[in-house]
N, C-alpha and C positions, 0 to 999 in steps of 0.2 A: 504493500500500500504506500502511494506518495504521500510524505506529510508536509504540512505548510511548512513547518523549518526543522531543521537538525537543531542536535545539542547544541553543538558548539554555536550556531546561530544566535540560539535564544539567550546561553548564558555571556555571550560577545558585544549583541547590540540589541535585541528586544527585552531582557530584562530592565537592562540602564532605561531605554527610551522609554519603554510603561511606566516606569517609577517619574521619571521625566512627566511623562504625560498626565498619571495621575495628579501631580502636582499643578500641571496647566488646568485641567479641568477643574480643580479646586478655586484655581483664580477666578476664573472663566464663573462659576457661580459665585464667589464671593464680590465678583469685581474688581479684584484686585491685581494692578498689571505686574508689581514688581513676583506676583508668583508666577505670571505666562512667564517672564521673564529670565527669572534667575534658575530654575531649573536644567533651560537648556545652555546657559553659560557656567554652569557646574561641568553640565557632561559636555560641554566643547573642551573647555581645561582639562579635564580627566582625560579623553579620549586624544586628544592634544599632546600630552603627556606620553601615554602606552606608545599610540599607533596613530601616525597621521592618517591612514588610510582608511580608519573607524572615522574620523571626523568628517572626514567627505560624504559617508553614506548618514552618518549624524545629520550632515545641511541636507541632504534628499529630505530626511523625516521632517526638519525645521520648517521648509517650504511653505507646505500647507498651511502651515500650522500659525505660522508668523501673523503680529500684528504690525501695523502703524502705530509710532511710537512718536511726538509732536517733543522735540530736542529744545529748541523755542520756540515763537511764533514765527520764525522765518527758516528753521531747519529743521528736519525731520528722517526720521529713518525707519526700516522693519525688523523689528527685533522678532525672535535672535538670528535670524539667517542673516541678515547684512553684516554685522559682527564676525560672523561664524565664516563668510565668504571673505573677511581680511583678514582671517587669523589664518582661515587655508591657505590661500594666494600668497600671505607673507612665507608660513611653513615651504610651501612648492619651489619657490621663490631660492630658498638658503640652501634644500634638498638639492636642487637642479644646478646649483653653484657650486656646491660644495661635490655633487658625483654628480655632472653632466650626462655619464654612459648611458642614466636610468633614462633619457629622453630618447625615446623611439626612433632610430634613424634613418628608417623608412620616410620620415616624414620631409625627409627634403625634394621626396621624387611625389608629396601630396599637395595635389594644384588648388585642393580647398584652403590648406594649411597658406598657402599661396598668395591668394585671394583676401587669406583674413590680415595677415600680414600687410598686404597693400590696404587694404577699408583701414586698418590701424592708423596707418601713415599718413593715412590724408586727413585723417580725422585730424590730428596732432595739427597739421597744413592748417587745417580752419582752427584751431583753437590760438593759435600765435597770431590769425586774420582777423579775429570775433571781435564785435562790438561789443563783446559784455567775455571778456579774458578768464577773472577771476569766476565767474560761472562756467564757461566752457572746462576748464582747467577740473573743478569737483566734478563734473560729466565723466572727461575722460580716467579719471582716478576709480569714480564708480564701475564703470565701463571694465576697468581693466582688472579690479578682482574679482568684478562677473567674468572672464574669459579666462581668468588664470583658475578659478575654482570648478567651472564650469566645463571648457573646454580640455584644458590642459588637465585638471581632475581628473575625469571620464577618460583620456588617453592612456592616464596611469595605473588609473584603480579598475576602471572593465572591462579587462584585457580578456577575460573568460566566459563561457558562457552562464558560472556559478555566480559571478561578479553582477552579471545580467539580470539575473532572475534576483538577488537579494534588490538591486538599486531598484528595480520594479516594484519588490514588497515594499519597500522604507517607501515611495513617491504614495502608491494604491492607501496601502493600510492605514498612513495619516492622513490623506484624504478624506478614509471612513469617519473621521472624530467630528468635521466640520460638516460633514454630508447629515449624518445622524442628529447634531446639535439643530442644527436648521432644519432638518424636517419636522422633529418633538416639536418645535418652539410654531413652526410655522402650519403645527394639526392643529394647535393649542388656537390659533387666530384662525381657522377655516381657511387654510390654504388661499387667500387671498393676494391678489397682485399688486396692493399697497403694502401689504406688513411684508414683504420677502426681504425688501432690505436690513430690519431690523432685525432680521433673525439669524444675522453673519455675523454680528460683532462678536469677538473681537477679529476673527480671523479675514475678514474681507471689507472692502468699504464698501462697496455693493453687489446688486445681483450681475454685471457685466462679469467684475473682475473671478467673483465666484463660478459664472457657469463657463467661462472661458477655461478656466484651469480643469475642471469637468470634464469638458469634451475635449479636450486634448489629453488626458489619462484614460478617459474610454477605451481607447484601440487598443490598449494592452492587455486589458480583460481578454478582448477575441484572441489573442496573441496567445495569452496562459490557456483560455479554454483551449485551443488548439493543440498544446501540448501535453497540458496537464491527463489523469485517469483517477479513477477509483473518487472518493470522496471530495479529494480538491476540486473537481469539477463542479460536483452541487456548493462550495462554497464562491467557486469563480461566479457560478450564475446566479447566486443571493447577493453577492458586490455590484454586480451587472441590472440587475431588478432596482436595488437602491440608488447606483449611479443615475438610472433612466429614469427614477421616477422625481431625485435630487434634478435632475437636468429641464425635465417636464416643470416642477414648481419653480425653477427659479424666473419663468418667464422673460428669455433673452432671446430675441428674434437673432442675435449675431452669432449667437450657440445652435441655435435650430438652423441658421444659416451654414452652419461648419459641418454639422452633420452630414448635411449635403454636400457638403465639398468632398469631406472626406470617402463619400463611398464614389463619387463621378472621379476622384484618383485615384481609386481602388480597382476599379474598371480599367482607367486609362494606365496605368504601370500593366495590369494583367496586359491588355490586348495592346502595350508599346505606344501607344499617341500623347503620352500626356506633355513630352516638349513640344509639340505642334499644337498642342491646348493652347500651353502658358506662350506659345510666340501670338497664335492666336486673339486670346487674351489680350495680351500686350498692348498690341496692335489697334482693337476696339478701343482699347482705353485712351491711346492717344488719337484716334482719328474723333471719339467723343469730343475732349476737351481739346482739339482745335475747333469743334464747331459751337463747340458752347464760348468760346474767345472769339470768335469771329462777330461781329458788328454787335456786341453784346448779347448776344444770344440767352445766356445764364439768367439773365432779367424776367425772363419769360417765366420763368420758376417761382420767382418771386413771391411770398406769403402775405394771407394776411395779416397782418401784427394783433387782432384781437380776437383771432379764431385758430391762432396757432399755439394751442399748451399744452401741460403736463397732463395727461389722462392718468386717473387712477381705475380704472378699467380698463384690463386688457384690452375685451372685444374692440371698445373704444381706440384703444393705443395701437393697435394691428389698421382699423380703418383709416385712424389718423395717418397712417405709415404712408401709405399708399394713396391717399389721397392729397399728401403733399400738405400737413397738418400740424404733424408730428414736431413737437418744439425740440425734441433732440435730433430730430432729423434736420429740420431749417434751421438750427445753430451748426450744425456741422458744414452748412451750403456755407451761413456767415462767414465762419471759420477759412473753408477750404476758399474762398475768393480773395479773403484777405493774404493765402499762403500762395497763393497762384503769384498774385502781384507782386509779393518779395521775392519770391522766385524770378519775376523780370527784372527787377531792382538790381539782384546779387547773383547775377546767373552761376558765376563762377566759384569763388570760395563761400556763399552765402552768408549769415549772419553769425554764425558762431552755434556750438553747441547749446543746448540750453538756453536758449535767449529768442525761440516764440513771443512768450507771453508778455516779453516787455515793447515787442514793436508792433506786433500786428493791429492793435486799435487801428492806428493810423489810417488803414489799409481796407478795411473793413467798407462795406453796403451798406448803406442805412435801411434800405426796400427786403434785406435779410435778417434784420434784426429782431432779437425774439425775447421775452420775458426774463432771460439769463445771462444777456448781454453782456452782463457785466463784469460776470465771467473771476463772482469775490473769489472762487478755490483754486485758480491760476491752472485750470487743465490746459491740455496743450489742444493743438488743430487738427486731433482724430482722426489723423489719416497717416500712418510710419511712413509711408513712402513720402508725401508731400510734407512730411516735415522734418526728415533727411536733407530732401530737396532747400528748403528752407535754411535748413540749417547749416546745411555741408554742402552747398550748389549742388552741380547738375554732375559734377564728377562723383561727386557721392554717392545720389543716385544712380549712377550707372555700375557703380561698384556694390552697390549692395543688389542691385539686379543681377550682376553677373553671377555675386556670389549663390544669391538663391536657387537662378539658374543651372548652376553647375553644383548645387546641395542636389537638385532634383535630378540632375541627368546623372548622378553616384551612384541616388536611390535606385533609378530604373535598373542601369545597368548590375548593380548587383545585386537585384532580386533576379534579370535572365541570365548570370553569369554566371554566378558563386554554385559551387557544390552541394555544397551544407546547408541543407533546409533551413534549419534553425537563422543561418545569415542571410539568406534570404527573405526568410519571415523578418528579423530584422530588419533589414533594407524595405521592407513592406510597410513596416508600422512607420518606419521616419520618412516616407512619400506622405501616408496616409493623416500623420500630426504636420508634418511641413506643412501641407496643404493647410489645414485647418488654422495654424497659424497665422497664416499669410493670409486668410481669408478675414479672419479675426482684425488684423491690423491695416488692411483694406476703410475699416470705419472706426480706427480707435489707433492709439500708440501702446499697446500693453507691451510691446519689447521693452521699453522703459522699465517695467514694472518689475518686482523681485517675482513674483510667480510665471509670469509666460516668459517674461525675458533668463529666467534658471533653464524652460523646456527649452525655447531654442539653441540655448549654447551649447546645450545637452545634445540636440539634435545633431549641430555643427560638429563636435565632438564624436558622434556615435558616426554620422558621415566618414571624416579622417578617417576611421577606424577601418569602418567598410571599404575604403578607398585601396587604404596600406592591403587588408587584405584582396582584393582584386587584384593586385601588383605583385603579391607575392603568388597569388593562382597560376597567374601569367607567365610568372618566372620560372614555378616548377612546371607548369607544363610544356615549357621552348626548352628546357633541362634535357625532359625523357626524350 
């Protein structure tokens, strides 16, 4: 019979993290943050101490599980993963300095590894160019022990297919704490489409950033049902029932939207078209937005200012959608017209990292303007590409296209290449969460964020991986 973990698993890292955990959930009812808190910066020092490599799969469990933590009124952080991501990246850091060998040296012949290298570069390019220096500068520092914990992490630590399946439990299993908290809370108010966001705290600021992290850990479930037998199976499908029914109440039309990304790339990897999708794709998008810039075209869209609001009913919020109503729909037109036009301003090195939110008023439609205007919580211009674009110009953009592009043509090919089912199905799952990401940040910026932006470096990272081994397939078979 397969069991959910070995010995040594539970007395390694799920005893520590349940006693961890317990202690969260005690805050979490008491309200009190310094206990989410100090528990997992107990077991980051502990695990820190033993084994750097327990701390890595420690930040998987933190993930979920992290709150927003307000430093003053002008800095903020997610504790305990953003901590837990400079304590790894520093560790990684002195490791790799001090015994260079450990760094994979395949990774000079991976054109991902390549690719991320140059988006580094130029980013740096715009932060020395930024109208606002001292913000770009904390951008790229964030940035950079997101890649070092993330990227560079997952090259070190899951190197196996055992390494695979635990990083899988620590991501799924705390998932379930936050899945389970919000459903109890949200039987309690009759599953209603006003109370969902109240029922995330402390873990989520709202239902977007909750059901986005959802449906990009979904595909793993099919991935374990696929493999898994005996008993594990009926608890993969009671994970898979709560995720879908956690995904169902969180009522996020950008989640039910990914859904659907995610199985038309599940298709297109199977039957080989999905780079002629995304050229495709591409392609629409820009011949769109030359004709919506052509003789002002966009105006036609136009709302009106006193029938465009916040529906606390669904059915209402879905009509609104589509009939061009929706106040977070027309704040995102605001938004994206204001980013268009700095985009003309700064074609080239753009404004600087971080530094949206201090110029785009300027720039703005008045004929788009919506009851939120004003925009007190300083979100950015809900669209990662056009606010790349914005921020890092059009080289930016073109560097983070390419990189996608070439994440996904890794995926394909080593799902029709590789040997080994299991990396194959791997190369499966990271076509089928790419997509869904990318679909995600289509209407929102959550790469930013500590939850989707941990999955895609993760992504990026599990890509390399898949890359070196395609390279190494290659090799042994030109060998015989």
């Amino acid at each position: 019979m397969q069991h959910l973990f070995t010995k040594q698993e539970l007395i390694n890292y799920w005893l520590p993290a349940l006693a961890a955990i317990a202690c969260f959930v005690l805050g979490v009812v008491l309200d009190e943050k310094i206990l989410l808190i100090l528990p997992f910066a107990v077991l980051a020092i502990l695990l820190f101490t033993i084994n750097v490599r327990y701390l890595f799969f420690a930040l998987l469990v933190a993930v979920p599980l992290s709150t927003e933590f307000a430093v003053t009124d002008t800095l903020s952080t997610d504790l305990p993963d953003e901590p837990m991501m400079l304590l790894l990246s520093g560790s990684l850091v002195c490791i790799l300095l001090i015994k260079p060998s450990l760094f994979p040296v395949e990774l000079k012949k991976s054109s991902l590894f390549f690719l991320l290298l140059l988006q580094l570069s130029w980013t740096l390019v715009t932060v020395f160019f930024s109208h606002e220096v001292w913000l770009s500068v904390k951008y790229s520092l964030a940035k950079t022990w997101f890649i070092l914990a993330f990227v560079v992490g997952s090259l070190l630590f899951l190197r196996t297919k055992k390494d695979l399946v635990l990083a899988s439990k620590c991501l799924i299993f705390s998932m379930l704490l936050p899945v389970c908290v919000s459903l109890i809370r949200h039987a309690e108010k009759g599953f209603t489409f006003e109370s969902i966001n109240s029922t995330l705290d402390p873990f989520f600021r709202n239902h977007v950033n909750y059901s986005a992290l959802l449906v990009c850990l979904f595909p793993i479930l099919f991935v374990w049902h696929h493999f898994a037998v005996g008993r594990l199976r009926t608890w993969i499908l009671v994970c898979m029932g709560l995720f879908l029914a956690a995904l169902f109440f969180a009522y996020s039309r950008g989640a039910w939207l990914c859904l659907l990304s995610g199985v038309i790339a599940w298709v297109a990897v199977k039957r080989k078209f999905l780079l002629s999708l995304i050229m495709a794709v591409i392609i629409l998008a820009a011949l769109s937005l030359f004709w919506l810039v052509q003789e002002d075209n966009y105006l036609k869209f136009a709302p009106d200012f006193n029938t465009t609001t916040q529906h606390t009913n669904f059915n209402e919020h879905l009509e609104a959608t589509y009939t061009l109503k929706d106040m977070s729909t027309m704040e995102r037109f605001y938004r994206w017209i204001a980013g268009i036009k700095m985009v003309n301003k700064e074609k080239l090195k753009g404004y600087g990292p971080n530094t949206f939110t201090i110029y785009y008023k300027e720039y703005t439609v008045a004929a788009f303007k919506t009851w939120v205007s004003k925009n007190e919580e300083k979100s950015s211009v809900h669209n990662y590409f056009l606010l790349i674009a914005i921020e890092q110009g059009i080289p930016g953009l073109l560097l983070l296209i390419i990189l996608l592009f070439g994440m996904f043509a890794i995926a394909v090919k080593g799902y029709h290449v590789l040997n080994d089912q299991f990396e194959r199905s791997l190369s499966m799952l990271c076509a089928v969460v790419l997509s869904m990401v990318v679909t995600l940040n289509l209407l929102s910026d959550l790469i930013e964020t500590d939850k989707i932006g941990s999955i895609y470096f993760l992504l990026l990272g599990l890509l390399i991986r898949v890359q070196v081994k395609i390279n190494q397939q290659q090799t042994n078979n030109a060998a015989l």
